[in-house]
N, C-alpha and C positions, 0 to 999 in steps of 0.2 A: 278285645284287642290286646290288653296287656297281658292274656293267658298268651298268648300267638307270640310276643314278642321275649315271651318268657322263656316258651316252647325252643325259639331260635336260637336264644341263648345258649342253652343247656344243650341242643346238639351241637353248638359252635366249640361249646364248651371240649364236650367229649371228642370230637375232631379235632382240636388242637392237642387232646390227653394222648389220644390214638398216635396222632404224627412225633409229639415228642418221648415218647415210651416206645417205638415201632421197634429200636435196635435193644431195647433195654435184657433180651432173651439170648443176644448174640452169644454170651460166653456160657449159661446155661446150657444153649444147646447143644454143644462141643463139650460137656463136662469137665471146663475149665472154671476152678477157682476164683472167684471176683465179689466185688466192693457192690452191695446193692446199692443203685443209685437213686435218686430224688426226682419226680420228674421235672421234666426242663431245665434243669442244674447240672442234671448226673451225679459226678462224683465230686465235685468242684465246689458245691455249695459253700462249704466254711472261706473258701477264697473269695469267691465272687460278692458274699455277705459282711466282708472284709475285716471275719473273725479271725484269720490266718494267713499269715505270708506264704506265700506258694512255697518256698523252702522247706516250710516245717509243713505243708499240707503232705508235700510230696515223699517225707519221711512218715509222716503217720501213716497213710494208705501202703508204702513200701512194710512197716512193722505187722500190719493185719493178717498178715500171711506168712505163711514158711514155705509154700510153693515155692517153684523156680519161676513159674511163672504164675502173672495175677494180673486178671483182667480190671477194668476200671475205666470210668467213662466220662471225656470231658464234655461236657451238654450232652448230645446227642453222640458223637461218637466214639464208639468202642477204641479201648487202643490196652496193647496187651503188654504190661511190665516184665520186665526180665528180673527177675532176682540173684539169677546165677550167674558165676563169673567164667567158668564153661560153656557155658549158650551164648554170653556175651563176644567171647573170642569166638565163637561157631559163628555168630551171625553177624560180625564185624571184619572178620581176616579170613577164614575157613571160604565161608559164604557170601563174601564181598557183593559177587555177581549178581545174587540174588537179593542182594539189601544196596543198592550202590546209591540211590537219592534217599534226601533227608523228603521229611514229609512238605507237599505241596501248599504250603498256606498263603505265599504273597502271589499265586499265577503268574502263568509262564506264558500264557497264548498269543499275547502281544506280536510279531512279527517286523510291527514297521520299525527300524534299523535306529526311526531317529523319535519316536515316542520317550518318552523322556517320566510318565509320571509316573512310574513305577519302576522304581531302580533296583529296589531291593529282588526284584524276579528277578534278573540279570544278575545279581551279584554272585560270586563263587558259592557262595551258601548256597545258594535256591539252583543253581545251574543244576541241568541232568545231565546222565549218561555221557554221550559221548564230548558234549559242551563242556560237561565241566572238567575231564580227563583233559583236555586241549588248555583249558583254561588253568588248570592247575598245573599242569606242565611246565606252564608261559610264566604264572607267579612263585614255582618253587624257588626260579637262582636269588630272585630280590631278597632272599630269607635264608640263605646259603651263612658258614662262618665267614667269608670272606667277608659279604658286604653288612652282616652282621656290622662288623668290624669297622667296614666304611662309616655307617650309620653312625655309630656307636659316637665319633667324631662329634656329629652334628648332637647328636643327644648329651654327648658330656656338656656341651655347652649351654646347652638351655639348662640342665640341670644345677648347674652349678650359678647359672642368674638367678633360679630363683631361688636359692638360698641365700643368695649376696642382698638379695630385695625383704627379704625375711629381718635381714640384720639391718639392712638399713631403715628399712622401717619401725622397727621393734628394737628398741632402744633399752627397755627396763630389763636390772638387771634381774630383777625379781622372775621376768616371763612376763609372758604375755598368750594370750587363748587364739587358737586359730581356728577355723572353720576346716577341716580339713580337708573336706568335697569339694568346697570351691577351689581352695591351692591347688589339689591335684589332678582338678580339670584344668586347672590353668596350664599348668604343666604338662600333661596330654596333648592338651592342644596345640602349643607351641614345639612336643616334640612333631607330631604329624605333620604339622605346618612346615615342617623344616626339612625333614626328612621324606615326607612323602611331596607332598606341591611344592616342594621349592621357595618357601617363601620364607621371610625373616620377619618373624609376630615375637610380640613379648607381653605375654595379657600380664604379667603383673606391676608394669609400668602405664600400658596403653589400655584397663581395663575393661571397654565395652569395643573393645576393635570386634570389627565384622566378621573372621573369621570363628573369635570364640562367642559372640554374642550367638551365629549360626548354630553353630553348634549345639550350647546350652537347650534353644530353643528346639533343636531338631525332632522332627517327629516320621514317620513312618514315611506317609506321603502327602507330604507338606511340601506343597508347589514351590514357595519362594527359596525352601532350603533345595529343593534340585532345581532349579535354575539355577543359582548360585553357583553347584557343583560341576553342573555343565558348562557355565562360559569358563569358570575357572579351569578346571579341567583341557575342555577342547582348546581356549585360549592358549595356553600354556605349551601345550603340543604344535599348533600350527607354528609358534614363536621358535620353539626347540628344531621345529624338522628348518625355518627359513635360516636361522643364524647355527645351525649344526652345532646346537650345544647338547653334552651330555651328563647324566649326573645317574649315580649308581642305584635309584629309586623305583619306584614302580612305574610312574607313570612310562621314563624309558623302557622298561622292561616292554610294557604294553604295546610302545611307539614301534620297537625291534620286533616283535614277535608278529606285527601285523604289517611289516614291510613302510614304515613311514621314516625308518632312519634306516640307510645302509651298514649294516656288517656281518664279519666273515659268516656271520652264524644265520645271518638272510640271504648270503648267498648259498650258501651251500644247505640249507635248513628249508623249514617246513615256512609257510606265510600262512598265516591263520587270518581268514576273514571274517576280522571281527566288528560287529557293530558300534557307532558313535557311542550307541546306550550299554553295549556292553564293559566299554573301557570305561567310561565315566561310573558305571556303576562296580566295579572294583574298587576303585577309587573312594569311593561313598559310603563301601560297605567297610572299609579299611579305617577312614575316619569315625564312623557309627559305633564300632565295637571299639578301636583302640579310644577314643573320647571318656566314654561311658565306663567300660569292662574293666581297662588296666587302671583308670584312677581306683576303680572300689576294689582292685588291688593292693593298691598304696594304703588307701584308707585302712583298709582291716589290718595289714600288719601294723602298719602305725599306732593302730586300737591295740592290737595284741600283745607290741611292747609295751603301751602302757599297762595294761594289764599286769603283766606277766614281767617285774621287774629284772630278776634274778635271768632271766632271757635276754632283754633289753642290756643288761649289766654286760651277761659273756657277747654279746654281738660287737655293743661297744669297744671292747676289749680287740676284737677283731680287726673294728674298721681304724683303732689306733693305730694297730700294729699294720696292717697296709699303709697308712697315709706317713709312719715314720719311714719304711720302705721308700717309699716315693720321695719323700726329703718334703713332702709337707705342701708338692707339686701335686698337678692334674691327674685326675685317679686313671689309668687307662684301662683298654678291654678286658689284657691279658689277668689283672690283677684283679680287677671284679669277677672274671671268672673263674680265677681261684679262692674265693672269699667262700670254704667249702659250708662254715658256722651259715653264714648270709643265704646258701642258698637251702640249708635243712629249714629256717624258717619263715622264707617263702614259700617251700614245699608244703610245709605243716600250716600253713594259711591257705591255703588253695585247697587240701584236705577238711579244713574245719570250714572252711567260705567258699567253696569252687565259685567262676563266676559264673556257670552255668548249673543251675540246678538239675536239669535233664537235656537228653539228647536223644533224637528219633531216626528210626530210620523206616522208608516205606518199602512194602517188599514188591519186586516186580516181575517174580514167577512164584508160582504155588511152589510151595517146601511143607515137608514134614519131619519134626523131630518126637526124637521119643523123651516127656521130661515125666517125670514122677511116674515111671511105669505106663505112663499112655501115648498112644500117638498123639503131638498138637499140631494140625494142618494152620499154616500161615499161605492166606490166598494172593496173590496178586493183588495191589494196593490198600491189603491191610499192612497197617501202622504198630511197628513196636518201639516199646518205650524203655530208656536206658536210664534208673533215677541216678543219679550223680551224686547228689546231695544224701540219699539215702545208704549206697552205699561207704562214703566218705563215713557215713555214722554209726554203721554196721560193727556194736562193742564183739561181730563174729569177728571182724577183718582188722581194727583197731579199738584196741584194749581202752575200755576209758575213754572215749571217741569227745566227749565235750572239754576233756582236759587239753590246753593246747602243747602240743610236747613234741619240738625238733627233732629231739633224739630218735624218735621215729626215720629220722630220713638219715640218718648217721651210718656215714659207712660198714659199722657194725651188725645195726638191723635192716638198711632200705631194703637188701636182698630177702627179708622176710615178709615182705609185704606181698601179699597174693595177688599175682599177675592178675589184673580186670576187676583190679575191686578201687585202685586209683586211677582218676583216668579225668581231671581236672579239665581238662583243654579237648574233651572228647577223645573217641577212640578211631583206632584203623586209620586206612587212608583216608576218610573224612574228618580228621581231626582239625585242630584250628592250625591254621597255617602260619599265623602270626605270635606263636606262642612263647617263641623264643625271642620275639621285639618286646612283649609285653614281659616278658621276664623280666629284660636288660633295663629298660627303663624302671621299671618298678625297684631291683635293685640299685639303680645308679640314686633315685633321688633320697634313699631310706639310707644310703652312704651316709649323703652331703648331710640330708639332717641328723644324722646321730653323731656324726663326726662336728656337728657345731651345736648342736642342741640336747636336753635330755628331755627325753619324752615323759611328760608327766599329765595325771589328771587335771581336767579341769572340770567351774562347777555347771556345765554344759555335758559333759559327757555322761554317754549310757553305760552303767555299769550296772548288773550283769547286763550284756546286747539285750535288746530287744527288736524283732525284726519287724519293719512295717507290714499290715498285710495288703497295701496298696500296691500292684502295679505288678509288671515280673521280675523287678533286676531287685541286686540283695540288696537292701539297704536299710539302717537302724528304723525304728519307729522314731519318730522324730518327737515326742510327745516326755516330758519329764514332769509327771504327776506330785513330784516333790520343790517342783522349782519354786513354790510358796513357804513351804516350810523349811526348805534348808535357808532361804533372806528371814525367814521368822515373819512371818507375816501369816496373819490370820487367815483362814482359808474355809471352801465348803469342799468335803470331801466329794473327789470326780467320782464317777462309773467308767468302769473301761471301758475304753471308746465312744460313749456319748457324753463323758466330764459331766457340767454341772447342770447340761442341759436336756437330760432327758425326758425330762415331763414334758417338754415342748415337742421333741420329737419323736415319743411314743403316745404324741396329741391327746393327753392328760392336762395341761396346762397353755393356755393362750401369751405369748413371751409379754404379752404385757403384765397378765397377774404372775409369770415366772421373774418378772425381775424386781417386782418387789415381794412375792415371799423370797429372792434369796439378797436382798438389799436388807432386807429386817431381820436376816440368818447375825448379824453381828452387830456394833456397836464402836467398831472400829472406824477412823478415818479411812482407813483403806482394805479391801475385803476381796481376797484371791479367788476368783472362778475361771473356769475350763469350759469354752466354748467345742465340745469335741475334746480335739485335744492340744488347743491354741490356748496357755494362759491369760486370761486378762487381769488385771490391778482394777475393782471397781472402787470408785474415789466416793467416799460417802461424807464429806466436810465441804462445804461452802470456801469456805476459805484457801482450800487447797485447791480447788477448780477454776479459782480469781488466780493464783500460782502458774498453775500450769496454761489455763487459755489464753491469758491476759500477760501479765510479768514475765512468765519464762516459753512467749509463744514461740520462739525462735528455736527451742528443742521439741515443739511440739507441732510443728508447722502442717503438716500433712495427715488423713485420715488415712485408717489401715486400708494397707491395697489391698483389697478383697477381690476385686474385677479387673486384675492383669494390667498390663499396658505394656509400655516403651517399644511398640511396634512402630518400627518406623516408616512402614508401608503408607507413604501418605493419602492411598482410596482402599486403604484397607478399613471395612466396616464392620467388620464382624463384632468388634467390641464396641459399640459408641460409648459405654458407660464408662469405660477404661479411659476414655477420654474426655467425659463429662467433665464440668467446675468440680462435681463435689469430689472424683477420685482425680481431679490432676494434682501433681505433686510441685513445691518445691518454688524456682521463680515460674516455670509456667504458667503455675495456677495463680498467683501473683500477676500475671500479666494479663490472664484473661479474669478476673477477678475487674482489675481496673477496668478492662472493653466493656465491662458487661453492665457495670456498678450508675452509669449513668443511665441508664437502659430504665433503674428502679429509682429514679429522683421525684420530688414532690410533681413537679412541668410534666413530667412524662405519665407520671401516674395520672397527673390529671386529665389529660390528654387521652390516656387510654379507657378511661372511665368512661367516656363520651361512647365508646364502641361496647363496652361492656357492660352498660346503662343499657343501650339498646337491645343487647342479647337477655339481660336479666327483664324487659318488661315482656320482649315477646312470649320468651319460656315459661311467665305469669296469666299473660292473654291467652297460650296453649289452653292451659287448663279450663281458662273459664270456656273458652272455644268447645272445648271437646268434654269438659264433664259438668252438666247444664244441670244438676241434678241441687235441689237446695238445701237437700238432708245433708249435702257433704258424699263424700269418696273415696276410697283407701287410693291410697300412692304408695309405689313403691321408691322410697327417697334415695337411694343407692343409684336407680338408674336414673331419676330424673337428677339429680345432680351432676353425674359424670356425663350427661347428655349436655347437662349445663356450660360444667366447665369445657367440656371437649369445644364448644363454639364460643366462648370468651378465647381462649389458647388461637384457636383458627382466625377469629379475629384480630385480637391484640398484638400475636406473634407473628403470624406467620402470613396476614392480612387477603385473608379468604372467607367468606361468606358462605356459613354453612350453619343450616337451621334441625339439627339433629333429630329435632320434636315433628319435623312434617317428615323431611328425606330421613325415615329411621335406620335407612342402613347406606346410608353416605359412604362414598369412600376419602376418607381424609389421606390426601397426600402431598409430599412438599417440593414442590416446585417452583415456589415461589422468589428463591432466591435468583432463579435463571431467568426469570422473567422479568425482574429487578432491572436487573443488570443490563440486558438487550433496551428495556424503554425504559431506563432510567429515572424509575421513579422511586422517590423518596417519603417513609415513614419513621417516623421516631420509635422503634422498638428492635427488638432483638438480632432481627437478621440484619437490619440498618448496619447498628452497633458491629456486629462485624462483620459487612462486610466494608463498613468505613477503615474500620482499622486493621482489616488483611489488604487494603489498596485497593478493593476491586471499583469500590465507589470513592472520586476527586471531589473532596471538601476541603475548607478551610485544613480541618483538623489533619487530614494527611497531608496537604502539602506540607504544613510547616511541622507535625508531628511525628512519634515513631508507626511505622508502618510494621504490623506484626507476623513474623511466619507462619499463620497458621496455618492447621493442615485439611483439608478437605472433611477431613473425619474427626477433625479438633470443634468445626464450625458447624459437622451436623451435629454431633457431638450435644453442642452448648444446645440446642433446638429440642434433642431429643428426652437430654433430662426434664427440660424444662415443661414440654410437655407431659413425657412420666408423670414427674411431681404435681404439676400441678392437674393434669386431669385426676387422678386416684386420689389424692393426699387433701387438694381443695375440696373433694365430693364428700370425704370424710369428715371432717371440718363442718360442713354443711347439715352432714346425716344426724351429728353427735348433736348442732346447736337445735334442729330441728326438735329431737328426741326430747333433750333437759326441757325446752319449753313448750312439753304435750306432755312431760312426767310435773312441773313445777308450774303450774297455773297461775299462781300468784306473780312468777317471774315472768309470764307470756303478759300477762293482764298488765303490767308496768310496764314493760317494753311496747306493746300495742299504744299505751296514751301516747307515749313518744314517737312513734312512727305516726302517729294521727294528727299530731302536734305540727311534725314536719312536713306533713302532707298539707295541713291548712295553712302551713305558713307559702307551701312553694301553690296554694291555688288548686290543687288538686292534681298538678303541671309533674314535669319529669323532675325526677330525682336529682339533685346537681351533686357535685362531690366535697362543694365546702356543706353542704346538709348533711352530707351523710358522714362528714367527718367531726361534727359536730354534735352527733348523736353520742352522749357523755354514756348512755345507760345500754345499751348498745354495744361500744365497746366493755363495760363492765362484762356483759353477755358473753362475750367472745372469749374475752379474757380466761374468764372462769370456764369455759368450755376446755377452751388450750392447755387449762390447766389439769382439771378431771381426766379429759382425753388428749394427749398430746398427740401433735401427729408422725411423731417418730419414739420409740419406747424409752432409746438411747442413744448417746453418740460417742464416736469414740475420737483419740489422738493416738498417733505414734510416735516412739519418742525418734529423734534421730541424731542427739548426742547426751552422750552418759549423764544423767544427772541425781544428784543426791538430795531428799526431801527430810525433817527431823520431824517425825511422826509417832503420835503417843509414844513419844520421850525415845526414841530409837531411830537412827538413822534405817533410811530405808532408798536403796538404791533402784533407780530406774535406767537401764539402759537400751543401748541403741537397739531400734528395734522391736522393745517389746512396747506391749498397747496398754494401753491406758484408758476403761469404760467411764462415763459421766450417765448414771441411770437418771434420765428424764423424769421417768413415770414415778420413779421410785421416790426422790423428792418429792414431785406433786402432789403424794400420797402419804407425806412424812406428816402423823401429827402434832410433829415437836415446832415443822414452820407452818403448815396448815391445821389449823384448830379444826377437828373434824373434817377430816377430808375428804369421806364419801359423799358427804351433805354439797348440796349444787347452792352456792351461794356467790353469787354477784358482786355482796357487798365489801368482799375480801380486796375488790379493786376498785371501790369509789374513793374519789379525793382525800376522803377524810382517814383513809384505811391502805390505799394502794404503797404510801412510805413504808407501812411498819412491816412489807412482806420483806424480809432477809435478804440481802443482794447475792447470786449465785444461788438458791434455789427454786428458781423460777427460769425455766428455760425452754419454750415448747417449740422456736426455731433453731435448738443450737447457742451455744455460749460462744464469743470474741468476735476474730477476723473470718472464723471460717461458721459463721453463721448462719441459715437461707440467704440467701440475694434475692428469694421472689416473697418473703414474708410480707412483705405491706402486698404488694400485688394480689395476696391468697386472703389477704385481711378484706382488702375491698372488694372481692366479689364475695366472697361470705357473707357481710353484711349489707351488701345491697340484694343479691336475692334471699335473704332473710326478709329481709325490708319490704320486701315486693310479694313476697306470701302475706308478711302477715297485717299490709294492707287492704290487703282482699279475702283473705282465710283468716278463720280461726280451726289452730292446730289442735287436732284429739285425739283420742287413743281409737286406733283401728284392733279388729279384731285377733290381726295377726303381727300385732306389734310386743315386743320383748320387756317386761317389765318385771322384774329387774333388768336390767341388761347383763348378759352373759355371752361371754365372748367366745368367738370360736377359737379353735386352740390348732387350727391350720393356717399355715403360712405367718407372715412376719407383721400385717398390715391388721390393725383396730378393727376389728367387727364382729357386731352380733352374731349368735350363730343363725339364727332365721331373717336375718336381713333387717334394714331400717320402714318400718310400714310405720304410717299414718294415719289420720282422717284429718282430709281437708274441708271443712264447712263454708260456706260463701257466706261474706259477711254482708247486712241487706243494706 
């Protein structure tokens, strides 16, 4: 059977090899020149393995060749590079007809007028043939110098607030560091907002307003950002055609051209009937590009004066001498477009950074040219490729291409630049249409700040650039491998792009023994590692973690948001984690912290133990049920734990009856809040808790108390961690105390008198919870389990206001933002606070010993306010189904159990590599 299924394999195999290598011959067999490809990947590999920014891929693979033309393959499809700037006018201006659409990747086939989730097929970019000729017709006057001009109005304005916001906030004379992505999205968006919808936004007063929070988060085809689009959009037009307002923008443009407002030019003119989805998605592809494209405009020159001071110097000098012109008043259109210095180095920013690195076009009748002495046939719907970025770098067409140098664009040499080798904004009639808004703005706001700032380094900035190889738009790598050693701070040297944590992810290392071989790498209070390529400060001093959890919790309030959130779609589920206790942030988490915190009181515990008492004897009586055998039986303790807790969770929480060990493939599902609610019944546990405190259930405590907003996906949210955690995290907990007392005999054999002890005091009768809390040796057991094995390796805080710590005799600054690691593991394995700490010892936490453990290096829930909230809960079922093995079992070593224990070095979570296996023996 396994040869058969072997057999299937290996033709599935090679049938998959077949399909993805089928075109890999395409440019072979036309005896054109090209990039041998990889299969599945093609030519793309170093991007998609996120070795390389598509920028510099797209230059490398343009450098392999001296062809005119070079073929090269993104996954599976062929697409034929241009190198020459002769073929490139041939087949952009000459050729038009036959190259007239960009290549088809968002689909067009849609029809119905008012489909809405796919905008981007409708936008001027993706339109074809004779659609998009009508459609660019309708959008060239909004982009005319006239309304340039109009525009320009509305955009001085925004511009010039956010400079005033700049100063108003930024006070020191010294400077102050900006982010500059975020400002010049902010600014994007409120000129868009203004000049295109009509609206008056100011993100840098009103920071998370709807339009630019939209925005930020926009993606491709992301429903709630086009519905937004569309009521704003159609709204806005129906308002314009009732109250006969007009304004020189696009949306009118759009309103006129399809007969919705009367004038001279629809009467006597053309009415184009155009779709709800067509105007809206202009609209959408206007904001998309101008959002994104013209801020990482701003941004790169911004970077390139700083760079580049003696640039920076002569511009300055420019935008003085305009602003003394003006008498020290409002910059106007005429005068920015004479600012000739201003515009050579936006030119030469656009040459060293285009915002498009390539531009395609698909061909839609068969053509032949003759390039290097042969004929190359281009067929109907093959794709050719125009590198931008390549050419821009081409030391054929610019001398020195990485040096940044304006004079290039100087009326002396611009005229030597070879027609078709710049071409920033795309070429021919499908060039960007918007190119000259994106200029003007980009110019007006590099004005205001040089005219009131000077552009200097900060200790944030990338010097030389480095490009991210994430994603398609340019933008820095965001990673500064030196951000430890320029604070002086002790550090482990990264690897590019896996930092300090390679061995984990090239599953050489389990992150548990990873984070204390790099805890014991130093000797410092504080110890710099690179998760990837996120810094973290691991805090290796006791007394600095009582500092920061404890003392200084108020800068440390929140765990790094690793799982998103601030989605405000209140039945939006996609993230429940982003909204779980352990990632909400701030007074939220504060608020459900309090809902939640009596949910885990001594009464409630005790209470819940009554349910979780019953699950832990039956999962006891399973076995004796089903494995009758008196030699004893291997168990596999992984699933019978997680079987375990999965029906303590369904009980205690979520108050459903489910016995995991008969029905083995249950469906657990949560419904029970709704069913609460209709027969109004009441349990003291977690869905209680809130839904007493979202209003949905009238108690004492909401009438006279605060009733809390929360959101649909906030309260499954708190349900679903809770589950997470504790089914996985409690089984492990379980698996670990099992193991130490079937490796440590002497420790089982003392814990058994005491559970024997307990047993003859209750009668032979059920467990109670003052017995089981009573059990002194027990919890030693546990204790030292948590300690050996925690159930989290480490936790972290973010700071979120600047703070300065005096550390081995040097100040050492923490600011907003960056994180701050507490290694768990790494402590409980320290032998300076644990004497011997591989050795499994109990007695490190009896009465007479548990004072002298060090305060702060002991932490297996979390250190302070943001601590577990289900630890005692995780405590009591570990040691009553402890309890209840091993007064019926004695634990042994099975044949398939791991001794020593070696962990596997996949994923994030404690475990043997071959699983937790036992022998359970019946005791007579």
């Amino acid at each position: 059977m396994l040869w058969e299924y072997l057999a299937i394999f290996v033709v599935l195999l090679l049938l998959a090899y077949r399909w993805a290598t089928a075109n890999y011959s395409f440019f072979k067999d036309r005896g054109i020149d090209y990039h041998k490809p990889y299969p599945f990947v093609g030519s793309m590999w170093k991007m998609i393995l996120r070795k390389k920014s598509m920028f510099d891929l797209v230059i490398e693979l343009y450098n392999q060749s001296s062809s005119k033309a070079y073929g090269f393959f993104e996954l599976r499809k062929p697409l034929l590079m241009i190198r020459d700037p002769e073929l490139i006018k041939q087949i952009t201006i000459k050729d038009f007809d036959y190259f007239l659409n960009h290549r088809n990747i968002f689909g067009v086939d849609n029809e119905d007028p008012h489909e809405m989730d796919n905008l981007f097929s409708s936008s001027l970019f993706s339109l074809r043939d004779s659609r998009w000729k009508d459609m660019r017709s309708t959008l060239s006057p909004a982009f005319t110098g006239s309304k340039m001009r109009q525009m320009f109005q509305l955009m001085n304005i925004v511009a010039n607030e956010a400079v005033q916001c700049l100063k108003r906030d930024q006070i020191a004379k010294e400077g102050f560091e900006s982010d500059m992505k975020d400002y010049c999205t902010r600014f994007t968006n409120d000129v868009i907002a203004s000049t295109a919808f009509g609206l008056q936004v100011n993100s840098f007063t009103e920071r998370e307003n709807t339009f630019y929070m939209l925005g930020k988060r926009l993606k491709l085809f992301d429903k709630k950002s086009t519905d937004y689009f569309v009521h704003l959009v159609l709204d806005a037009m129906k308002y314009r055609q009732e109250h006969k307002i007009v304004r020189p923008d696009m949306i009118n443009m759009l309103m006129e051209a399809s007969g919705m407002i009367q004038t001279d030019k629809t009467k006597f003119g053309t009415i184009h009937n155009w779709s709800d989805r067509e105007i809206v998605a202009q609209c959408f592809i206007f904001f998309f590009a101008g959002f994104e494209t013209s801020a990482v405009l701003m941004c790169f020159t911004a970077h390139e004066l700083m760079e580049n001071e003696d640039v920076q110097k002569r511009l300055y000098e420019e935008v003085e001498q305009v602003n003394k012109d003006l008498n020290g008043g409002e910059l106007t259109y005429e005068a920015l477009m004479g600012m000739k210095y201003m515009d050579q180095v936006v030119s030469e920013v656009l040459r060293k950074w285009p915002p498009a690195v390539a531009t395609d076009r698909e061909c839609n009748k068969d053509i032949t040219y003759q390039v290097d002495g042969k004929n190359v046939e281009i067929k109907k719907g093959e794709i050719v490729w125009l590198p931008i970025s390549a050419f821009h770098r081409d030391p054929k067409y610019f001398e020195n291409p990485e040096k940044f140098d304006p004079e290039r664009f100087s009326d002396e040499n611009k005229d030597k630049i070879q027609p078709f080798t710049y071409f920033p904004f795309g070429v021919g009639q499908r060039n960007c249409i918007g190119s000259r808004f994106a200029l003007l703005e980009a110019k007006a706001i590099i004005y205001y700040l040089l005219r009131d700032f000077q552009i200097a380094a900060s200790k944030k900035s990338t010097i030389p650039m480095v490009l991210s190889p994430s994603g398609f738009q340019l933008k820095p790598e965001n990673v500064n491998y030196n951000f430890f050693r320029d604070r002086g701070i002790d550090h482990h040297k990264p690897y590019p792009f896996l930092g300090s944590m390679w061995k984990m992810i090239l599953r050489q290392k389990s992150m548990f023994d990873l984070i204390i071989e790099l805890y014991n790498k130093s000797d410092s209070k504080v110890y710099g590692i690179f998760e990837q390529r996120s810094p973290l400060l691991m805090i290796r001093d006791p007394e600095l973690i009582k500092q920061i959890t404890i003392k200084d919790f108020d800068h440390f309030v929140n765990h790094w948001n690793i799982f998103g959130g601030g989605d405000d779609d209140l039945h939006n589920m996609h993230n429940v984690f982003g909204s779980s206790l352990f990632a909400m942030r701030d007074k939220r988490w504060k608020d459900m912290r309090s809902t939640l915190s009596p949910a885990f009181t001594g009464s409630k515990l005790r209470y819940m133990f009554q349910l979780m008492n019953i699950v832990a004897n039956d999962s006891v009586q399973f076995l004796k049920d089903d494995n009758f055998s008196k030699d004893g039986f291997d168990l596999d303790m992984k699933d019978y734990c997680t079987r375990f807790t999965n029906d303590v969770i369904a009980s205690t929480a979520f108050g459903m009856h489910v016995n995991s060990f008969k029905d083995r493939e249950n469906t657990f599902y949560m419904l029970a809040m709704k069913y609460r609610q209709e027969h109004n019944i009441v349990k003291p546990d977690m869905i209680y808790m809130l839904m007493e405190a979202s209003g949905m259930i009238q108690a004492d405590k909401t009438k006279f108390g605060t009733i809390r907003d929360w959101s649909d996906c906030e309260i499954v949210a708190q349900c679903f961690i809770f589950f997470f955690a504790g089914f996985e995290t409690s089984a492990v907990l379980m698996c670990f105390t099992a193991h130490e007392l079937m490796e440590n005999e002497d420790v089982q054999k003392r814990l058994y008198e005491e559970v024997e002890q307990v047993n003859k005091d209750l009668n032979g009768g059920e467990l109670t919870y003052e017995a089981l809390m009573g059990m002194k040796y027990m919890d030693q057991v546990v204790s030292e389990v948590l300690r050996k094995w925690p159930p989290a390796v480490a936790t972290d805080r973010e700071c979120n206001k600047d703070i300065t710590y005096e550390v081995d005799g040097k100040n050492i600054e923490i600011n907003k933002c960056d994180v701050v690691w507490l290694p768990i593991s790494g402590f409980h394995r320290d032998p300076k606070y644990f004497e011997s700490p591989e050795k499994f010892d109990p007695e490190r936490f009896s009465d007479d010993n548990k004072h002298k453990i060090q305060p702060f290096t002991y932490f297996p829930f979390g250190v302070g306010q943001r601590n577990c909230i289900g630890s005692r809960f995780a405590l009591l079922e570990a040691k009553a189904i402890i309890y209840y093995l091993l007064r019926d079992f004695r634990i042994a070593v099975s044949k398939k159990s791991t001794i020593p224990i070696v962990l596997g070095a996949n994923g994030f979570q404690i475990k043997p590599i071959h699983g937790f296996w036992i022998k359970l023996i019946p005791r007579s």
